[in-house]
N, C-alpha and C positions, 0 to 999 in steps of 0.2 A: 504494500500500500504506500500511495504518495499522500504527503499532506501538501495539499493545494490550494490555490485561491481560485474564483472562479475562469479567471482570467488564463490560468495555466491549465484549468481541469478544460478550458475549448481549446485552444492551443494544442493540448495531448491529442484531444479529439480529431480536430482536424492532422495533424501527423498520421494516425493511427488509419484515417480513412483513406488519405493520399497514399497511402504505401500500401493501403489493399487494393485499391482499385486507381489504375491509373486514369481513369475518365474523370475522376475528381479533381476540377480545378477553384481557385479562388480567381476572383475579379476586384476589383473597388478604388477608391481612391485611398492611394498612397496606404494600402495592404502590403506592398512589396518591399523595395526598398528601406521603408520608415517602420513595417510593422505597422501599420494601421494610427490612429490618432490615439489609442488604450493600448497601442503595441498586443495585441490580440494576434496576431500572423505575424510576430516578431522570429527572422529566422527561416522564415519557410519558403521565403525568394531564396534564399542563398541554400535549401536544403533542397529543393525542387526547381530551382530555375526561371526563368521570367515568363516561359511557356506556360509553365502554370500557375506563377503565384503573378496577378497581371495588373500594373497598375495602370487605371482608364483614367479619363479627360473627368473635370468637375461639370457629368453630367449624366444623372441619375435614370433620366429616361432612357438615355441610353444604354448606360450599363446593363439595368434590365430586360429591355430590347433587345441588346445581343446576349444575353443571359437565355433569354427564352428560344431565341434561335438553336444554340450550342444544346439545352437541354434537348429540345425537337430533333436535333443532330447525333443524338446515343450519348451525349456527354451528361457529368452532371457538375455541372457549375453550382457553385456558393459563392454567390455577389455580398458584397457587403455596403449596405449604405451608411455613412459614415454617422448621424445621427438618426433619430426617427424624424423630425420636422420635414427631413428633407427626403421623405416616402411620396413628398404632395406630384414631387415632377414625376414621379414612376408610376401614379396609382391608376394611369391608364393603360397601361403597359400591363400591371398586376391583374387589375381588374377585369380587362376587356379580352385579354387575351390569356394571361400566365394560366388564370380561373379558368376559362371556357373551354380552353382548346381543345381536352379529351372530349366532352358534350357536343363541340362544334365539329370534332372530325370521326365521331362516334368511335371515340378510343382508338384513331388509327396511329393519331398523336397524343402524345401525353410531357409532359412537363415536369419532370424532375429535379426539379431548381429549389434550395433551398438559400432564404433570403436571409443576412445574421442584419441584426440591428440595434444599437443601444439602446436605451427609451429607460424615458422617468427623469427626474431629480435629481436634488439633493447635493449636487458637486458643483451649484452655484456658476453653473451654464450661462449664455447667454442665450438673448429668444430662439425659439425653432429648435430649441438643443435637448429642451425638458420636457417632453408631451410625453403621453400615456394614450397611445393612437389605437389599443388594441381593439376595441368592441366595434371600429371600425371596420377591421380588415375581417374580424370574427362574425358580421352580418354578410359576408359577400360570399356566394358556397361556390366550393372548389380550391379552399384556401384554408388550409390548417393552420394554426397561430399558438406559439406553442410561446411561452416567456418559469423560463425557471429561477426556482429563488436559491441553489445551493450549488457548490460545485459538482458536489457528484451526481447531483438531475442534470447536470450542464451537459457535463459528458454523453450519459447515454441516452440524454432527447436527442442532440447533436447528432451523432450517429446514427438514431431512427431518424431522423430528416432529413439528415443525406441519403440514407436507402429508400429511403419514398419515393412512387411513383412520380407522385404528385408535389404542386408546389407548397411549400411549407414557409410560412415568416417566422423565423427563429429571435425572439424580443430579447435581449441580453442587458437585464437590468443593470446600470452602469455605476449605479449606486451600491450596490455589494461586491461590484467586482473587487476588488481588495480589501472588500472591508473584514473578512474571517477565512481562515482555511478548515478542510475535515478530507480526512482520510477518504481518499481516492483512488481504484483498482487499477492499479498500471496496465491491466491489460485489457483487450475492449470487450465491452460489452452494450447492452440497449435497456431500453425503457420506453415502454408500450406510448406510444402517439395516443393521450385519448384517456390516461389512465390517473387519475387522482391522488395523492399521498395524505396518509392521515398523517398527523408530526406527530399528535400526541390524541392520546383518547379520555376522555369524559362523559359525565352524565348530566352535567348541569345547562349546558349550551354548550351551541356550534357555533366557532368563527370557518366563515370561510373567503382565502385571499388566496394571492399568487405574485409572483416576481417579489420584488423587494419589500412589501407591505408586509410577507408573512413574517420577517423578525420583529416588525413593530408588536405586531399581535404577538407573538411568543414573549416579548417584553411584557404583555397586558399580560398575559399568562402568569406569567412569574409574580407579576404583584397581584393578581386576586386568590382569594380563597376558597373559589368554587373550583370545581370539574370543569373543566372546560376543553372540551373538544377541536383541536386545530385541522381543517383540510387546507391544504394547498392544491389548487384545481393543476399544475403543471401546464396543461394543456388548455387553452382557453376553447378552444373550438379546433375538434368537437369537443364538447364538455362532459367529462364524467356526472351525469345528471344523480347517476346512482349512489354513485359515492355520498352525495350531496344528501340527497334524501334520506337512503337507509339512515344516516348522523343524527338528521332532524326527528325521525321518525322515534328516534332512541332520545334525544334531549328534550325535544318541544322546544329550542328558541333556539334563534340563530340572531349572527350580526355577520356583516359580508362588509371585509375592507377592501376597496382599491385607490390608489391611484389619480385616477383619471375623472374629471368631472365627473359629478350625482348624474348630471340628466345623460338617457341614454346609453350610461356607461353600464359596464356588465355586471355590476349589481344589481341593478334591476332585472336582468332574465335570470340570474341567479334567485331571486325573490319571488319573482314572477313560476318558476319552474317549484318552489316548495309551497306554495299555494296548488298548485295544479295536482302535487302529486303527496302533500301533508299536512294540507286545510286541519283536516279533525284531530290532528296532532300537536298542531300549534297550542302553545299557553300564552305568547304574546306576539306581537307583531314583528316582523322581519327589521332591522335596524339596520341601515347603511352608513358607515364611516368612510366619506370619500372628498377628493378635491373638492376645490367648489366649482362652481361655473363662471369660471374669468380664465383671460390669459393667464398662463403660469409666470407669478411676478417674480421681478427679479431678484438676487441674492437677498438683500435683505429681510425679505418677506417668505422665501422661497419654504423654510422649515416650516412657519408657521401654516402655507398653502395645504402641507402635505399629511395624512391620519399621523400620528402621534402614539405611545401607548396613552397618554390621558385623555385623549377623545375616543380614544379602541375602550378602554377603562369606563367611563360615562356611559359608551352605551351598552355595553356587560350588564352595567348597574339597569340602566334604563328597561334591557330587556329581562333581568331577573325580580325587580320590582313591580312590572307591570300588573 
């Protein structure tokens, strides 16, 4: 076992996948040379060559454009866009095409392209640097959106997204990348596209989050004195709905943190889906701890923008009081 940061547990990843299959290339701006702007592909030009670690022009539609070509061509490209803000110039590229093409050429094409991308907070960014875009890309079908919060989910989502058929947005919260390491299996393995992690179990409540929010919630954990049940969804879409459920079905209350503004954001089909499937189980209402609905401000304000454990803590309380 390696103890790694996230940073080095994709890193591995991608090593590990270039050396089994040589159709695996990297693309992006300044991935090669520089090692990316997080030094994420640090090494992997000078270990694989410019043929495949490829640094492109500062232009995202593009990149994915030929990204989706090379996949349609037996390759499987891993593009990398350098923040998430800057998914706006490729979302027709993603969406119109990465998404459709097996539907549109009745599987004669298929698109194996897996897309890495930073996303979130918290490192005092400037604009377009900090968003939480996922419930966007997670409403649009033909596009799995997968964002882990540990390094060793890092790892073997990674590798199940590079072996997918299909195109996959791999979200790489940029806020834990160095923020803790945990033992890591040197050698490869996967972890199901789709599949939920419970962090810890309980009887009192269900939190349920994903990417970086779920240490805030394991902070709210540690200071309460209930049972409290943590899922980490891994996979945004498709969403482990069951995972979800069975929890609720066992605690009767949930709180769901993200990220990303209240409105639209994927707490609410998170809430929306334990209504549908644990109405008669509920003992209070579903609670949402999330952004608010404004641009994401800048440095100064940035911490206070983002769930907290004392607003994860409030609404604990809120849902066990009710």
């Amino acid at each position: 076992m390696a103890n790694l940061n996230l940073v080095q547990a994709i890193n591995l990843a991608l090593i590990q996948e270039m050396e089994r299959d040589e159709r695996v290339l990297l693309l992006g701006e300044d991935v090669g040379l520089n090692g990316g702007v997080f030094r994420v592909t640090e090494g992997l030009q000078a270990r694989f060559g410019a043929r495949r670690v490829v640094d492109t022009p500062l232009a995202e539609s593009g990149i994915i454009g030929t990204s989706i070509g090379l996949a349609m061509g037996g390759l499987r490209p891993v593009p990398e866009i350098q923040f998430e803000g800057f998914l706006g110039p490729a979302y027709d590229q993603i969406c119109s095409h990465a998404a459709r093409m097996r539907t549109r050429t009745r599987s004669a094409f298929t698109v194996p392209l897996t897309i890495r991308v930073p996303v979130g907070g918290g490192i005092h960014a400037p604009e377009l640097h900090s968003d939480s875009p996922e419930a966007i890309y997670a409403h649009q079908p033909g596009i799995k959106v997968v964002m882990p919060s540990s390094p060793y989910d890092a790892k073997g989502l990674l590798i199940s997204a590079i072996r997918d058929p299909d195109p996959v947005i791999f979200f790489e919260p940029k806020r834990i990348y160095r923020a803790f390491r945990e033992e890591v299996p040197e050698d490869e393995y996967t972890i199901p596209i789709g599949k939920a992690r419970t962090v810890c179990e309980g009887t009192d409540l269900t939190i349920v989050s994903w990417g970086a929010s779920v240490i805030q919630c394991m902070q709210a954990i540690e200071k309460s004195n209930h049972s409290i049940e943590l899922i980490d969804l891994r996979t945004i879409y498709p969403m482990d709905v069951d995972a979800v459920t069975e929890s609720v079905r066992k605690t009767g209350r949930c709180v769901v943190v993200h990220e990303a503004p209240r409105m639209c954001g994927l707490g609410a089909e998170v809430a929306a889906s334990i209504m549908e499937h644990c109405f008669l189980h509920l003992e209070a209402p579903v609670q949402r701890v999330s952004g608010f609905d404004t641009i994401m401000p800048y440095y100064k304000l940035e911490l206070s923008y983002m769930p907290d454990a004392s607003r994860i803590s409030g609404a604990i309380e809120d849902a066990l009081t009710f």
